[in-house]
N, C-alpha and C positions, 0 to 999 in steps of 0.2 A: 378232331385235332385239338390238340392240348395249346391253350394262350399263353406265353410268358406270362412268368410274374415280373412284378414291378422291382424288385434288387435285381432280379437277371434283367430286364430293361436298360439302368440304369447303370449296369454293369457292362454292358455290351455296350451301348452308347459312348461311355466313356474311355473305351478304348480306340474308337474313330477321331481321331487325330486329324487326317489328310483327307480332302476328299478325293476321290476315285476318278472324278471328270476331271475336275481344274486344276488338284493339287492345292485348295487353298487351306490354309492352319485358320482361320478366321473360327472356326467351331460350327456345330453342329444345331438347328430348333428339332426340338423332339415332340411328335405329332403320335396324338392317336386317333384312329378312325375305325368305329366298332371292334371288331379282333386283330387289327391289323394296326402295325406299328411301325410307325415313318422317321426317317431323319433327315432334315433338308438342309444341303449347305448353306451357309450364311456367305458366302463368297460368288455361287453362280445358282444357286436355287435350285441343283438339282437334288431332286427325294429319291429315297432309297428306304426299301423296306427293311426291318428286322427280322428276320425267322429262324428258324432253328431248325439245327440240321442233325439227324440219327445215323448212326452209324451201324448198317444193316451187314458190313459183315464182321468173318468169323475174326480169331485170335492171330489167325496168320496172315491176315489182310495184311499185306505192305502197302499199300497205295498210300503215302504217304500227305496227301493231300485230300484225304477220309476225316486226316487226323488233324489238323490244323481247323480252327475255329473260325468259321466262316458266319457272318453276319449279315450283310449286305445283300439285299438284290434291285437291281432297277425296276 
């Protein structure tokens, strides 16, 4: 598996605005631990991991939710 680079890090990170549990705008501490890349609310300290998501299918996928840029996971 291929590791983000650090602009995609930084890039990604900075589009998480809210967090996902509490809804708080308070921002984000960004965490790294060996290949794995953390973002912990500053509001209720839940972490959330970064990874990156491929998109395995063809040109006529509609699933529309393939396509939207998903960043987050608990």
């Amino acid at each position: 598996m291929e590791s983000l680079k650090l602009e995609e890090i930084l890039a990604a990170s900075a589009q998480i605005t809210l967090c996902p549990k509490c809804g708080s705008k308070e921002g984000f501490w960004l965490g790294f631990k060996r290949d794995h890349v953390y973002v912990q609310c500053k509001g209720c300290g839940a972490n959330f991991e970064l990874y990156q998501i491929y998109n395995l299918g063809g040109k006529n996928n509609k699933d529309r939710t393939s396509q939207s840029p998903r960043f987050l996971r608990k």
